[in-house]
N, C-alpha and C positions, 0 to 999 in steps of 0.2 A: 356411681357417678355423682358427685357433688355439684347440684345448680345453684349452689350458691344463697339458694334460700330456703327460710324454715316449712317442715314439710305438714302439708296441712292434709286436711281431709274436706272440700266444698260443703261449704254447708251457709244458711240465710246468709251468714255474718259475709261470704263472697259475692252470693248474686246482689245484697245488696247496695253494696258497695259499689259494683260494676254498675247497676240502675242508676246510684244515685250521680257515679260521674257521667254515663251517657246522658242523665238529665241536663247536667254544667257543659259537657258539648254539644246536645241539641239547642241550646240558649247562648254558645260563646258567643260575644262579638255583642251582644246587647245589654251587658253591665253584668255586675253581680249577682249572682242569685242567689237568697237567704233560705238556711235549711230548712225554714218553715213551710217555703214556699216547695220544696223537694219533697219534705212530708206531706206535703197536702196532696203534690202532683200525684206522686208516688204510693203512698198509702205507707209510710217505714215512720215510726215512731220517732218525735224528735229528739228522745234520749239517746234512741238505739244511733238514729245518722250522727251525734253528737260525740260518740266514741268513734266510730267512722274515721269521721273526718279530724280526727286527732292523730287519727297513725296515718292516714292519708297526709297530711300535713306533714307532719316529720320525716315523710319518706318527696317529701318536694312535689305529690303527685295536684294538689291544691294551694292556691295562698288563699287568705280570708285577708276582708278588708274591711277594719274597725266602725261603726259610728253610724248615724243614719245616711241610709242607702248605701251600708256594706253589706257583705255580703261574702258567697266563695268565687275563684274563676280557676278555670283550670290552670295547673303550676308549670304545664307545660303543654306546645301544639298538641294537638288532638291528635294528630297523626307520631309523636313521637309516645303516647302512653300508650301502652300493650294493656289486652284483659288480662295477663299475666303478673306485669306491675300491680296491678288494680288488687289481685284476690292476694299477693304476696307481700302486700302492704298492712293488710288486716292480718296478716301472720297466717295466713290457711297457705297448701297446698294440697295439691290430689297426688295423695298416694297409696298404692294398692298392694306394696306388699302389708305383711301383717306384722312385719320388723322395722318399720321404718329406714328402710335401707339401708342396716346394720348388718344384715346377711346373717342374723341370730334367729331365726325365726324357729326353728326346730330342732330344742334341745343344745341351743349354742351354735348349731350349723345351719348353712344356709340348707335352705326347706327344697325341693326338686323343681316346685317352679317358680323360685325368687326371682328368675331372668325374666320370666315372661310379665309377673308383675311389674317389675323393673322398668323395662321395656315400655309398656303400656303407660309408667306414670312419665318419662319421657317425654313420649308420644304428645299426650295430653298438656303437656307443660312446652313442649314446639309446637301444638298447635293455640294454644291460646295465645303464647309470644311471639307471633304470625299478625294477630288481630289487633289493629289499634281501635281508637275510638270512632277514628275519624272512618276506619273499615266497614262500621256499624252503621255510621249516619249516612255514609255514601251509599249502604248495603240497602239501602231502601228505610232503615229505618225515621226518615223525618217525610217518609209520605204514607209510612202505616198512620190510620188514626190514632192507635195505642200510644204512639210517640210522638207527639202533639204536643208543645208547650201546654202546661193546664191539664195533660191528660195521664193517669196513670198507666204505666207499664205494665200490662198483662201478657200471664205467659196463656194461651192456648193451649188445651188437651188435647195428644197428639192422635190420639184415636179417639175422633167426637162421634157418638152414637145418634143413629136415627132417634129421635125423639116418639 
């Protein structure tokens, strides 16, 4: 199945992408926010958001706005960007065959479980295209502390040990 977009494998370069626009929807509606200001929130190097938000731009997900007190805003509602847009704009996708859904995977044929990988990158590619920004910020994230204008994004270990 062809979605239309290049097939990535998640890696920093997508969650931080995804951080750095949830940081521009936790802020819409209050001007610009400069990457520096995203870096500092966030903890993502200003070179690293600086690539970012260049393919983020060309894919319309951001505009920027020249001069003192420019800055970025989102390129469009919060509610029409998907975390999918987001990770498919830095060029990544998640995908789990080991052919790139070529169906070459073994020796020129498809391998016995190319469907199931198939299948699962799908999956994962309609559930992110499910999720907008605005899914995120309504989803509780602008009453976690973590998400806090001024605060950095942390993710939580999902199995935290008695100390």
């Amino acid at each position: 199945m062809d979605l239309g977009y290049a097939i990535m494998r998640l890696s920093t370069k997508g969650r931080y992408a995804v951080t750095a626009m949830l940081d521009l929807a936790l802020h819409d509606g209050q001007g610009p926010v400069t990457l520096a200001d995203i870096s500092e929130n966030q903890g993502i190097s200003l070179s690293y958001l600086e690539q970012l938000f260049s393919a983020l731009r060309a894919k319309s997900l951001v505009r920027g706005v020249r001069g003192p007190g420019g800055g970025y805003y989102l390129g469009k509602g919060s509610g029409e960007i998907s975390i999918a847009d987001i990770i498919c704009a830095v060029d990544e996708w998640v995908e789990f065959t080991r052919c790139g859904g070529r169906e070459n995977c073994r020796n020129g044929q498809k391998c016995l479980t190319h469907s199931l990988w198939d299948q699962l990158s799908e999956e994962i590619f309609g559930f992110l295209s499910d999720i907008s920004l605005r899914d995120l910020v309504e989803r509780g994230g602008h009453r976690d502390p973590r998400l806090q204008p001024n605060a950095r994004l942390v993710a939580e270990p999902l199995n935290k040990r008695a100390a």
